[in-house]
PDBQT receptor file of N, H, CA, C and O in Angstrom, charges set to zero:
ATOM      1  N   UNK A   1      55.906 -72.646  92.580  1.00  0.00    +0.000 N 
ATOM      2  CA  UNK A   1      55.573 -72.609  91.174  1.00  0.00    +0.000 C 
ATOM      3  C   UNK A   1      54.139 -72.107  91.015  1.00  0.00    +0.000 C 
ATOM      4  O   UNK A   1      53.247 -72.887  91.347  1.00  0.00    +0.000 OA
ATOM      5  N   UNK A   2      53.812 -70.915  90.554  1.00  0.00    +0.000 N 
ATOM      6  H   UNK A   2      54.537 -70.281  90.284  1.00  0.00    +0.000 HD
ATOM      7  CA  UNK A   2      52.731 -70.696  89.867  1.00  0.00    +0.000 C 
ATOM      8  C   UNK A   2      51.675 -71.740  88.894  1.00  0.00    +0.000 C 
ATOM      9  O   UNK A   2      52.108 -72.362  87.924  1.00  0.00    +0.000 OA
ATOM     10  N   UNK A   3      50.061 -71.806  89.403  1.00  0.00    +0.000 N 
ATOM     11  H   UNK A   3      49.709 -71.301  90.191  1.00  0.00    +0.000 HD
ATOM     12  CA  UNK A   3      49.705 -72.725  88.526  1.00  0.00    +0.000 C 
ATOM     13  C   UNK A   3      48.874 -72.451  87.736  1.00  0.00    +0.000 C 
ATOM     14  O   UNK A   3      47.982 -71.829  88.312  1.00  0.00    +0.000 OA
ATOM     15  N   UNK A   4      48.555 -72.654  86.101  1.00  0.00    +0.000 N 
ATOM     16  H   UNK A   4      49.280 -73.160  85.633  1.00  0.00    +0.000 HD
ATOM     17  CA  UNK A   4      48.092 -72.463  84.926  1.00  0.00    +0.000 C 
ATOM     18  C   UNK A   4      46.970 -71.421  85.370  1.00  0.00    +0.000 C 
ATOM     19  O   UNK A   4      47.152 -70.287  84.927  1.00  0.00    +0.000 OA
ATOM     20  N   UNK A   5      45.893 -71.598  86.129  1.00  0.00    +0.000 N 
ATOM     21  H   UNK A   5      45.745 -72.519  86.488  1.00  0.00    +0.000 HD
ATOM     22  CA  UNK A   5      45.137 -70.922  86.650  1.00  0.00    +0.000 C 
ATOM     23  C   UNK A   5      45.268 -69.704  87.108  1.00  0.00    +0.000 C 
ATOM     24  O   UNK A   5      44.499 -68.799  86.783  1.00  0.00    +0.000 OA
ATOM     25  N   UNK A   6      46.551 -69.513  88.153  1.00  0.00    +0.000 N 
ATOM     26  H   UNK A   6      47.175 -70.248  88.418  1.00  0.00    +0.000 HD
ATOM     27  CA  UNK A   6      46.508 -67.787  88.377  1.00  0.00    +0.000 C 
ATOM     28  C   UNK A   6      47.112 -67.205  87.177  1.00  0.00    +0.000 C 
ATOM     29  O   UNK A   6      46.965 -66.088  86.681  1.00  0.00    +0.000 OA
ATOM     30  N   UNK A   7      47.841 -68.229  86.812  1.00  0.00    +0.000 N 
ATOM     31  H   UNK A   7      47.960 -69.136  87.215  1.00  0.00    +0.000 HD
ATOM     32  CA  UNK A   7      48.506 -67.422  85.060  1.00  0.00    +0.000 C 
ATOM     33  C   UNK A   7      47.374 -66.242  84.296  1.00  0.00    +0.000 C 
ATOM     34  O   UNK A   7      47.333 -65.093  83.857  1.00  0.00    +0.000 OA
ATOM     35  N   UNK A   8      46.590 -67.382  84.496  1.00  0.00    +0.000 N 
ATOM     36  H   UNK A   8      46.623 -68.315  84.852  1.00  0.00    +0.000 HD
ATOM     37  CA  UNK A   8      45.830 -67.030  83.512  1.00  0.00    +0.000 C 
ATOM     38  C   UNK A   8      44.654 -65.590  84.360  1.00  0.00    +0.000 C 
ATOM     39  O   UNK A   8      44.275 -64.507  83.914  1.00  0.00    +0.000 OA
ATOM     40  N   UNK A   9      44.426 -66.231  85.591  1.00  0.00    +0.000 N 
ATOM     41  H   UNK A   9      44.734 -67.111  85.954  1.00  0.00    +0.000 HD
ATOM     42  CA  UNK A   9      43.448 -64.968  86.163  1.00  0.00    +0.000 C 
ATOM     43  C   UNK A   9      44.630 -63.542  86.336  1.00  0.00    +0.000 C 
ATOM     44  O   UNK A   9      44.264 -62.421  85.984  1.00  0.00    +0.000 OA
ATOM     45  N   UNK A  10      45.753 -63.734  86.797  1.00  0.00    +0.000 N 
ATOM     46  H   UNK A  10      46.050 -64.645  87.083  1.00  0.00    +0.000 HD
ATOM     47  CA  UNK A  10      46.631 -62.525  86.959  1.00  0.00    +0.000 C 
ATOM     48  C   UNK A  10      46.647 -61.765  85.126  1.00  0.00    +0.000 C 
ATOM     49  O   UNK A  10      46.382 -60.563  85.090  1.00  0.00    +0.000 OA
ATOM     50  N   UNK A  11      46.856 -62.257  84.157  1.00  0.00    +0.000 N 
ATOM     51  H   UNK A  11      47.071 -63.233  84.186  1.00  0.00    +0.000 HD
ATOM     52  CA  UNK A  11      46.599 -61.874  83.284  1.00  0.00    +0.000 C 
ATOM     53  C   UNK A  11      45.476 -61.029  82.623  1.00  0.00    +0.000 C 
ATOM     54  O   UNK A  11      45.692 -59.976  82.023  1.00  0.00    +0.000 OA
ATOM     55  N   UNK A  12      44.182 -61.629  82.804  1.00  0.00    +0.000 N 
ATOM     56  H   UNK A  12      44.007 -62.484  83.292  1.00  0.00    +0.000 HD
ATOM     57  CA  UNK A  12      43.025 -61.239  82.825  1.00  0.00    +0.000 C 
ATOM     58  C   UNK A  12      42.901 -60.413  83.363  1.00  0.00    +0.000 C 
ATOM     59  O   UNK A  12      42.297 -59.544  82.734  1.00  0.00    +0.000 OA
ATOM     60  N   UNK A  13      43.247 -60.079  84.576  1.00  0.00    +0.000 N 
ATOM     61  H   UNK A  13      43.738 -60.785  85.087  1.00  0.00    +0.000 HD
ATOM     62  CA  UNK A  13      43.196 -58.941  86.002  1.00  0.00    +0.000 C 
ATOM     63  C   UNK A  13      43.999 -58.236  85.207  1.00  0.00    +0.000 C 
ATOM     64  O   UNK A  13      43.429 -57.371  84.541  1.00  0.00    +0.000 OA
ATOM     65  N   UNK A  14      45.048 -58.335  85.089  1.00  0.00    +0.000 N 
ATOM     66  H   UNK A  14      45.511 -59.037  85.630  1.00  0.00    +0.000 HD
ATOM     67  CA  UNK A  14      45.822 -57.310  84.306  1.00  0.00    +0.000 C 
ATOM     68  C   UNK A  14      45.694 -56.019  83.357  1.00  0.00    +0.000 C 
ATOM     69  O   UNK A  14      46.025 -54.835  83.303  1.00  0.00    +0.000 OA
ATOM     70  N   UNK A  15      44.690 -57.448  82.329  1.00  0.00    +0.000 N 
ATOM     71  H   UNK A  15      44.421 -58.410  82.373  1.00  0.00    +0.000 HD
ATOM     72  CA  UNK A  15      44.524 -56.714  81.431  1.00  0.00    +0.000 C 
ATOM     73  C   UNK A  15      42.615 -55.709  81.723  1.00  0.00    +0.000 C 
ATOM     74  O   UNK A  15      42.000 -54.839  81.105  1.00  0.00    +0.000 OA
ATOM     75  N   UNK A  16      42.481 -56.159  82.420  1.00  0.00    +0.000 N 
ATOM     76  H   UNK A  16      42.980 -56.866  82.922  1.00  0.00    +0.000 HD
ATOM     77  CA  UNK A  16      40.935 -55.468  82.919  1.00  0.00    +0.000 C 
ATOM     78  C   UNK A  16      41.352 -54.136  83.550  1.00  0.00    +0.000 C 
ATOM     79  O   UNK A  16      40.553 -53.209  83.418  1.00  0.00    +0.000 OA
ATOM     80  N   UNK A  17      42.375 -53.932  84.149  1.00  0.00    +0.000 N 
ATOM     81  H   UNK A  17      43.024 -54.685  84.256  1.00  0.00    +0.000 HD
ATOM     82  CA  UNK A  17      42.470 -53.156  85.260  1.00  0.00    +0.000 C 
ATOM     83  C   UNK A  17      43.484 -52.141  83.807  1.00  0.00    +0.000 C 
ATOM     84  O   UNK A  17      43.578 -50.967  84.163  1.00  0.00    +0.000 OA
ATOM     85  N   UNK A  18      44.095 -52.361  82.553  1.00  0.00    +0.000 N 
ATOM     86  H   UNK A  18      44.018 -53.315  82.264  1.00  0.00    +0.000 HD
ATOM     87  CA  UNK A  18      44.741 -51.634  81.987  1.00  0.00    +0.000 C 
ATOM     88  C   UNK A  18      43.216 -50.790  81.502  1.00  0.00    +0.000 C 
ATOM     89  O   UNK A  18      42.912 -49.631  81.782  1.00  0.00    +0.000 OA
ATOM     90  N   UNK A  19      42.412 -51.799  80.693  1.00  0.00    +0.000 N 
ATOM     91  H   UNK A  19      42.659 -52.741  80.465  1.00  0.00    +0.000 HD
ATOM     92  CA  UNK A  19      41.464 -51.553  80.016  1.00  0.00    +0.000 C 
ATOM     93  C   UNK A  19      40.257 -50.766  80.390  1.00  0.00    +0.000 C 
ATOM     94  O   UNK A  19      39.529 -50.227  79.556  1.00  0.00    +0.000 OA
ATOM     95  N   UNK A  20      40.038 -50.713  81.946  1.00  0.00    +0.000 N 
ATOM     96  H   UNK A  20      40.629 -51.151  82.623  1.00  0.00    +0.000 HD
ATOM     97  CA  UNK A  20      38.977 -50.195  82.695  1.00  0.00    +0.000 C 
ATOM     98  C   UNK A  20      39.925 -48.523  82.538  1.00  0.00    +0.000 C 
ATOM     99  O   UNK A  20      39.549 -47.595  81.823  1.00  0.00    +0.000 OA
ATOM    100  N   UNK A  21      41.280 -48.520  83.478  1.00  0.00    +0.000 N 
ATOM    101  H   UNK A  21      41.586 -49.274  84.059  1.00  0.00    +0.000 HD
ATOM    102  CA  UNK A  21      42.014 -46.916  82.990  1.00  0.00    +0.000 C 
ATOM    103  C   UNK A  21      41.550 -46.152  81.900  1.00  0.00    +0.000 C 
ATOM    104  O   UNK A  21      41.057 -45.027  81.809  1.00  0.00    +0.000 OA
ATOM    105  N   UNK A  22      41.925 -47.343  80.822  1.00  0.00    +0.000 N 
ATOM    106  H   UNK A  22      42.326 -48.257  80.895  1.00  0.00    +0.000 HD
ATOM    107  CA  UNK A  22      42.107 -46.390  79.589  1.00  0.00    +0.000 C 
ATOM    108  C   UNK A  22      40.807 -46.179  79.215  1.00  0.00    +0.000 C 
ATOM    109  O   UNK A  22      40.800 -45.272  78.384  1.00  0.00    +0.000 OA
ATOM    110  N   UNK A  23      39.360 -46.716  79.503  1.00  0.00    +0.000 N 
ATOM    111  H   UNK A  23      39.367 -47.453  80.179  1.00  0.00    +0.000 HD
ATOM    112  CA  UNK A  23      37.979 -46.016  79.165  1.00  0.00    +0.000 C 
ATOM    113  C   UNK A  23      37.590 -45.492  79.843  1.00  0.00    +0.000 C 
ATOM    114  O   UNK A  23      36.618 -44.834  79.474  1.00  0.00    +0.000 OA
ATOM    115  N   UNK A  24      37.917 -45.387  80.992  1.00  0.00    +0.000 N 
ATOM    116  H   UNK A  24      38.707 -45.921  81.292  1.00  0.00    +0.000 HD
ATOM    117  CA  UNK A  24      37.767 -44.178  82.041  1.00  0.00    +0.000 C 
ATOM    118  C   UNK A  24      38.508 -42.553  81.324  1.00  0.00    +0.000 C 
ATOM    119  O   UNK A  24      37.883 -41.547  80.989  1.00  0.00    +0.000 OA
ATOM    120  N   UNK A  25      39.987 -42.794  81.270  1.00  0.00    +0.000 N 
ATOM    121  H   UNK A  25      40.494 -43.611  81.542  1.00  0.00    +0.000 HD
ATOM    122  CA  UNK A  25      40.786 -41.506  80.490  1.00  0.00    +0.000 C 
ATOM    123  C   UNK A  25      40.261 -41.100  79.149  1.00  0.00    +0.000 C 
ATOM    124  O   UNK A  25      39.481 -40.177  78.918  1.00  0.00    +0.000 OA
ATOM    125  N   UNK A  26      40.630 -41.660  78.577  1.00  0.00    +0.000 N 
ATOM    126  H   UNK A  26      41.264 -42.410  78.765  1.00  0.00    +0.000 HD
ATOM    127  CA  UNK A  26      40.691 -41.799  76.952  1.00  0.00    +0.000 C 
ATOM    128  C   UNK A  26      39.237 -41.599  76.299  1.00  0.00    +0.000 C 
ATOM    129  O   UNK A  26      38.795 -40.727  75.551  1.00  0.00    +0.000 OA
ATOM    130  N   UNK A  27      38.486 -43.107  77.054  1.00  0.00    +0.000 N 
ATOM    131  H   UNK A  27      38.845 -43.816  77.662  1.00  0.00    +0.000 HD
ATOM    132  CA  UNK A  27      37.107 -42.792  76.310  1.00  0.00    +0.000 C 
ATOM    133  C   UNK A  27      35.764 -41.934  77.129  1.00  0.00    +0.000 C 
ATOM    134  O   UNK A  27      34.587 -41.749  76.823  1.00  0.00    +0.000 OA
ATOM    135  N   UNK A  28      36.429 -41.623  78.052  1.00  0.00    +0.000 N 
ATOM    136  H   UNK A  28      37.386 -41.773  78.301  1.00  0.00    +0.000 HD
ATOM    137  CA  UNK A  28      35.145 -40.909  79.252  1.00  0.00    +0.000 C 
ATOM    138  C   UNK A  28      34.112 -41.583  78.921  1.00  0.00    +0.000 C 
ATOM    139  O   UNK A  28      33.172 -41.071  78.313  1.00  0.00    +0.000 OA
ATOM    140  N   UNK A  29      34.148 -42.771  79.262  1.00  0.00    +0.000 N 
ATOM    141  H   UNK A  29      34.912 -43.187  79.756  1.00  0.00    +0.000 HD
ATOM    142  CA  UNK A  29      32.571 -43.978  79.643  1.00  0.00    +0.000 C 
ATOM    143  C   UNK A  29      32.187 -43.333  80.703  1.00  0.00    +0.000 C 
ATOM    144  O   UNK A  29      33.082 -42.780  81.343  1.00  0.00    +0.000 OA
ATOM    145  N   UNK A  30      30.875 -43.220  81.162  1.00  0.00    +0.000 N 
ATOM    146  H   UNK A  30      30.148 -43.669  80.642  1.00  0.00    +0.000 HD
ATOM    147  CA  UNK A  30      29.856 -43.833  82.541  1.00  0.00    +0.000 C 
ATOM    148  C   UNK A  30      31.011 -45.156  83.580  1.00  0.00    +0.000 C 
ATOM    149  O   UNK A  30      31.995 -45.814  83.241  1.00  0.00    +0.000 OA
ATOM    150  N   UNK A  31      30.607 -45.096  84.267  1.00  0.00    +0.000 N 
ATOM    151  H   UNK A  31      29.807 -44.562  84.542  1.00  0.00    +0.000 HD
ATOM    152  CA  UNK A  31      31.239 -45.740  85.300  1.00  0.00    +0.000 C 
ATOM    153  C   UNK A  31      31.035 -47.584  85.448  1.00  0.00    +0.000 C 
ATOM    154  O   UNK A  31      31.780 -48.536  85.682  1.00  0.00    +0.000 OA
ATOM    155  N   UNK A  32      29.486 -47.362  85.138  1.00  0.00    +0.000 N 
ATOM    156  H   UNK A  32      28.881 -46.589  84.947  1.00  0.00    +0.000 HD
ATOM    157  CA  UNK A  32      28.899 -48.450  84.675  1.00  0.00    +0.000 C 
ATOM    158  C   UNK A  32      29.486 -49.501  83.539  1.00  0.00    +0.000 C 
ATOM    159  O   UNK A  32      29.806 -50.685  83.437  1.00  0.00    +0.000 OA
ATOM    160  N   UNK A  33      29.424 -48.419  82.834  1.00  0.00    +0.000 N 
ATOM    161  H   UNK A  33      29.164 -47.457  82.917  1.00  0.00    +0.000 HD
ATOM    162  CA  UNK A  33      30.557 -49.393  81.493  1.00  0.00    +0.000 C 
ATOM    163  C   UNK A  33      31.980 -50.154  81.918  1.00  0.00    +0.000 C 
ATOM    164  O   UNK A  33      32.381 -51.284  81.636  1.00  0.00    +0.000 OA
ATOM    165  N   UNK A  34      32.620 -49.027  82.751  1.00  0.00    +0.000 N 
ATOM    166  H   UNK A  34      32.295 -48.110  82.979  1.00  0.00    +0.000 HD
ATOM    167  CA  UNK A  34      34.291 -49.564  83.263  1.00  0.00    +0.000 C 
ATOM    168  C   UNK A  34      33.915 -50.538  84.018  1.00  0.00    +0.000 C 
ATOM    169  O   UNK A  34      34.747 -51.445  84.052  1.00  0.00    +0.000 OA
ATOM    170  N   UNK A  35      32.567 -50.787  84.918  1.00  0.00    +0.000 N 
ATOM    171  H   UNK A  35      31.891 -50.050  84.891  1.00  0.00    +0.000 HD
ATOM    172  CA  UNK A  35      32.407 -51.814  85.843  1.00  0.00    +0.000 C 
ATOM    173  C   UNK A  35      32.402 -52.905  85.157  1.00  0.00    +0.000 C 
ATOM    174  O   UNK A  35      33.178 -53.834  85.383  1.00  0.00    +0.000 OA
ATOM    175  N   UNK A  36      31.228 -52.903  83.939  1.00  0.00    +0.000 N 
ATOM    176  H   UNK A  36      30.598 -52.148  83.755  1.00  0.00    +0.000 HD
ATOM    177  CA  UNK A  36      31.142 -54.002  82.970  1.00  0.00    +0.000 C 
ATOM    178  C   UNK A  36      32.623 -54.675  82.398  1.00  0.00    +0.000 C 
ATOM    179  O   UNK A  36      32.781 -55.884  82.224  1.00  0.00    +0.000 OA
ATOM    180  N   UNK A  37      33.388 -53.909  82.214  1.00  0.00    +0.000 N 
ATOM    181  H   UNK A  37      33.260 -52.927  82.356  1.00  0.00    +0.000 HD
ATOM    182  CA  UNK A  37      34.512 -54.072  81.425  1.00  0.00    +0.000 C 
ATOM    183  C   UNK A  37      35.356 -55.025  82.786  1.00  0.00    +0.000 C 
ATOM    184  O   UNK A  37      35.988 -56.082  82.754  1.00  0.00    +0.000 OA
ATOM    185  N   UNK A  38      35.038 -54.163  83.813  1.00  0.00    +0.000 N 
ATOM    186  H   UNK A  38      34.525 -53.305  83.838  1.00  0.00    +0.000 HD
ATOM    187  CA  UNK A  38      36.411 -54.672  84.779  1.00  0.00    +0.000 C 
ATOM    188  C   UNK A  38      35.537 -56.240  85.112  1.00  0.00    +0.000 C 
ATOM    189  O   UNK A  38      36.164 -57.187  84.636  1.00  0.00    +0.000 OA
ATOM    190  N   UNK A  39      34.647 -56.522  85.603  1.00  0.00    +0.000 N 
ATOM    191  H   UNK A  39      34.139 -55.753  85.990  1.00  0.00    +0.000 HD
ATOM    192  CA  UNK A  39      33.501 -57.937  85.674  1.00  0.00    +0.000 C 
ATOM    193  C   UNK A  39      34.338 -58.404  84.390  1.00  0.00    +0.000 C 
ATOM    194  O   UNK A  39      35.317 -59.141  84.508  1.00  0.00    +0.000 OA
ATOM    195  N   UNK A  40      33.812 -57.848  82.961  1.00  0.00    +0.000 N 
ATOM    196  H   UNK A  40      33.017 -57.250  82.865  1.00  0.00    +0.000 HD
ATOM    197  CA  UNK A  40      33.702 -59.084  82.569  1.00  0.00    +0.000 C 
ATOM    198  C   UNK A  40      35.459 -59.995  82.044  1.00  0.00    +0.000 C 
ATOM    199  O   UNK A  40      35.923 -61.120  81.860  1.00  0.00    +0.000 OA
ATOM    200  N   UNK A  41      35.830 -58.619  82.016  1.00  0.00    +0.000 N 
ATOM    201  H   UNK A  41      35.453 -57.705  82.167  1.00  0.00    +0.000 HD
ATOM    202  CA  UNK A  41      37.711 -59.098  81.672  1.00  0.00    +0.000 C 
ATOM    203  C   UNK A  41      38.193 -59.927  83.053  1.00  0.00    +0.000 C 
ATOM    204  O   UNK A  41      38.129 -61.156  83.081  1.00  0.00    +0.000 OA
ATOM    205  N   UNK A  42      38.587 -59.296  83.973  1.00  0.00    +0.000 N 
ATOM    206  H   UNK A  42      38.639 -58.298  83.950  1.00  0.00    +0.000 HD
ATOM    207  CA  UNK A  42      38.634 -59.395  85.034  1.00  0.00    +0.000 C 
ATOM    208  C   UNK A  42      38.128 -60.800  86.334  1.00  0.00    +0.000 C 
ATOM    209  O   UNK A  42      38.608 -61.337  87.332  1.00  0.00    +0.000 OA
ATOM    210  N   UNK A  43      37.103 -60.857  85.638  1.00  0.00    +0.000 N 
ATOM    211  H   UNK A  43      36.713 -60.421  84.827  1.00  0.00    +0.000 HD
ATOM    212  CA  UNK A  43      36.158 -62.275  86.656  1.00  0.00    +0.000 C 
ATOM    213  C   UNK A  43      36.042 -63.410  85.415  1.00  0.00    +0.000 C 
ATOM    214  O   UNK A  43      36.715 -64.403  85.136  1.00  0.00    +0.000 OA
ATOM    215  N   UNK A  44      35.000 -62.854  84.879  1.00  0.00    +0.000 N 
ATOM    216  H   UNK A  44      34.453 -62.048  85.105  1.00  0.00    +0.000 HD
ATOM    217  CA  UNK A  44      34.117 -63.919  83.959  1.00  0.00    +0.000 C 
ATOM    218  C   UNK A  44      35.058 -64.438  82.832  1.00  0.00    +0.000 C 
ATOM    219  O   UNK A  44      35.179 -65.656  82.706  1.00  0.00    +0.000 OA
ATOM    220  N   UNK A  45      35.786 -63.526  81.938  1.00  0.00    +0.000 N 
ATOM    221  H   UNK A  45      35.688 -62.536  82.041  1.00  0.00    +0.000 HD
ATOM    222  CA  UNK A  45      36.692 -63.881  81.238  1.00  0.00    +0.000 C 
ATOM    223  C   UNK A  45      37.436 -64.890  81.235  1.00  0.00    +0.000 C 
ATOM    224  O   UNK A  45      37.455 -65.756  80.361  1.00  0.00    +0.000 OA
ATOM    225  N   UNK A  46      38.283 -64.832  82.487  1.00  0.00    +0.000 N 
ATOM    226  H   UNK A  46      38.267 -64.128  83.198  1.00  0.00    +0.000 HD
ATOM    227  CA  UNK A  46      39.665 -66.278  83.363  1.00  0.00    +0.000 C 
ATOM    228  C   UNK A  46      38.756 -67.091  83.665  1.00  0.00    +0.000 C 
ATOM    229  O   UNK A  46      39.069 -68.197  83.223  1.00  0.00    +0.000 OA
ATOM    230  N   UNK A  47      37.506 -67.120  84.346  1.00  0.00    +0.000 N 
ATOM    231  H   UNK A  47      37.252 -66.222  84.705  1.00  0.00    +0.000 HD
ATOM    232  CA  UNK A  47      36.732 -68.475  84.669  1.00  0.00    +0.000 C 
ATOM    233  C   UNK A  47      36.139 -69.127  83.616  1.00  0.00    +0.000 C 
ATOM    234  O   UNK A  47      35.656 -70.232  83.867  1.00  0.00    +0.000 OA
ATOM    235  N   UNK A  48      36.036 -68.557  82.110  1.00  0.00    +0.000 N 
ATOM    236  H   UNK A  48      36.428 -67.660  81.906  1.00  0.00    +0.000 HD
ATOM    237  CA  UNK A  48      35.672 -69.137  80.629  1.00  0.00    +0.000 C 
ATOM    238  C   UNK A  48      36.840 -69.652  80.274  1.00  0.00    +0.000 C 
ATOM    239  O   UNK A  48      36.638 -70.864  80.353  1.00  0.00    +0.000 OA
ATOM    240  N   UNK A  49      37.935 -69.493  79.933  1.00  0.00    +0.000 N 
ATOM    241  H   UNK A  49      38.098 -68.508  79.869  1.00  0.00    +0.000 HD
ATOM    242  CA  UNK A  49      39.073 -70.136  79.543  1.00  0.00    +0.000 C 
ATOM    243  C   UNK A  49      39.643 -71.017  80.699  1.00  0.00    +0.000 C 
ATOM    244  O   UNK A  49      40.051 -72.128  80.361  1.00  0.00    +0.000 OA
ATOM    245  N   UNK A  50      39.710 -70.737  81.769  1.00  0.00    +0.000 N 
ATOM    246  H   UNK A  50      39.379 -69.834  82.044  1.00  0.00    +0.000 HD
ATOM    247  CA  UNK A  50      39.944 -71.622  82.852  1.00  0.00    +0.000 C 
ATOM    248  C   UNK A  50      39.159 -73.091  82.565  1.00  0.00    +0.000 C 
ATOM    249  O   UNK A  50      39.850 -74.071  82.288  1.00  0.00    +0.000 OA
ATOM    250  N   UNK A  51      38.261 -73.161  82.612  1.00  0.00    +0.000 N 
ATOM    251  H   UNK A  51      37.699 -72.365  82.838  1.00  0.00    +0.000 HD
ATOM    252  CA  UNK A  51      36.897 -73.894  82.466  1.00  0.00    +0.000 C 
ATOM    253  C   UNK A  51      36.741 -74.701  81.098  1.00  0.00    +0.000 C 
ATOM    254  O   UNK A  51      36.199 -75.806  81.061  1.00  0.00    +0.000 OA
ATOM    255  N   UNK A  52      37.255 -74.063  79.991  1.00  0.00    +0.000 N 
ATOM    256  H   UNK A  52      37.695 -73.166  80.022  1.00  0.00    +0.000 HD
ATOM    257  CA  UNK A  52      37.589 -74.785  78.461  1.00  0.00    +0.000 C 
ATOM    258  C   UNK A  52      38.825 -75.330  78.849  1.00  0.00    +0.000 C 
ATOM    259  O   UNK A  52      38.928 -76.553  78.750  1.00  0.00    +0.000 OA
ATOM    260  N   UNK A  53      39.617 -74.801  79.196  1.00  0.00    +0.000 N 
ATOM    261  H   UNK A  53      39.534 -73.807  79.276  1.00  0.00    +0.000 HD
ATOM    262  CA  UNK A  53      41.073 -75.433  79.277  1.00  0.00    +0.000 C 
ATOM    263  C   UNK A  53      41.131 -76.386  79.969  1.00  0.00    +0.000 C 
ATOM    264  O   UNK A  53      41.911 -77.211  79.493  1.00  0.00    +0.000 OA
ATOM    265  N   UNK A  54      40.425 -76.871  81.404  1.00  0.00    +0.000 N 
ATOM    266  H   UNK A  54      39.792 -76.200  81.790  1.00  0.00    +0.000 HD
ATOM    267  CA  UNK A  54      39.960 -77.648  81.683  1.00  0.00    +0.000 C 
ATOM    268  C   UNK A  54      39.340 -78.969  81.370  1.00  0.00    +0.000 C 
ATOM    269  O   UNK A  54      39.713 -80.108  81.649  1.00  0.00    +0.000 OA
ATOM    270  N   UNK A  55      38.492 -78.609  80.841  1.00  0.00    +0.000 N 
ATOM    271  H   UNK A  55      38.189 -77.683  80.615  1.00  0.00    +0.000 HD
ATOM    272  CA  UNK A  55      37.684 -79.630  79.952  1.00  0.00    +0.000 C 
ATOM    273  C   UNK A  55      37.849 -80.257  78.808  1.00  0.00    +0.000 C 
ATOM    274  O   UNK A  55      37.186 -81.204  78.384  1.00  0.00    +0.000 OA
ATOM    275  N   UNK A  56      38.967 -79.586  78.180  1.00  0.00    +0.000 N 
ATOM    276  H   UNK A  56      39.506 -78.817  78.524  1.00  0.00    +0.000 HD
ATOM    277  CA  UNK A  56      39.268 -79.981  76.917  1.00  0.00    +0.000 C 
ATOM    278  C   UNK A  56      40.666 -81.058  77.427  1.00  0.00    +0.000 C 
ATOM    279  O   UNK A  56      40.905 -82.164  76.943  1.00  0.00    +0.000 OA
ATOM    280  N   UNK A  57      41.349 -80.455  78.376  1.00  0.00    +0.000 N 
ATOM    281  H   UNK A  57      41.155 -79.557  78.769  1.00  0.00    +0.000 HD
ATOM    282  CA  UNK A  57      42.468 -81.069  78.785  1.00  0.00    +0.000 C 
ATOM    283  C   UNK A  57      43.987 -80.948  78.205  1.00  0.00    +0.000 C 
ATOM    284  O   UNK A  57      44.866 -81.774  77.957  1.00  0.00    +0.000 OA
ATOM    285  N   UNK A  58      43.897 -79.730  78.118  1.00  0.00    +0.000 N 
ATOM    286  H   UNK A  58      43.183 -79.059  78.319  1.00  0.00    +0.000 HD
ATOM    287  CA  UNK A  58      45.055 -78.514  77.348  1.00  0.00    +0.000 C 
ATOM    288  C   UNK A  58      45.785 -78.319  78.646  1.00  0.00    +0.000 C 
ATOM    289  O   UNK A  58      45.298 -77.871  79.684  1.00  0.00    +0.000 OA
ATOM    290  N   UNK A  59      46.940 -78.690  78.457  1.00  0.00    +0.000 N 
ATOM    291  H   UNK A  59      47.335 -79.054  77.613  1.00  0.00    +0.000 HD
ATOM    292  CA  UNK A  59      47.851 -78.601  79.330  1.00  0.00    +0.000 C 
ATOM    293  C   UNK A  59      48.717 -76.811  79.310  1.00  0.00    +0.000 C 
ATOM    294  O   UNK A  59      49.627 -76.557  80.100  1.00  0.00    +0.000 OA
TER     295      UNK A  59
């Protein structure tokens, strides 16, 4: 069984790794920017909701 946690980081990853593509294609960012984007969706994002969800005690 999958637990609440990778739910939530596989998601995040998910959606970082759609979002980093499409400003790379679409918006021709600097590289720098897609890095920012992929960090902050990607890492920092799932460990903020991880971390509230946690604490609050949201099942």
């Amino acid at each position: 069984m999958v637990s609440r946690e990778n739910k939530i980081v596989g998601g995040f990853v998910i959606a970082a790794l759609i979002l980093g593509y499409a400003s790379t294609v679409l918006a021709d960012v600097t590289s720098t920017v897609t890095l920012a984007i992929l960090l902050g969706v990607g890492v920092i994002a799932p460990m903020v909701v991880t971390n509230y969800l946690d604490r609050t005690g949201t099942a």
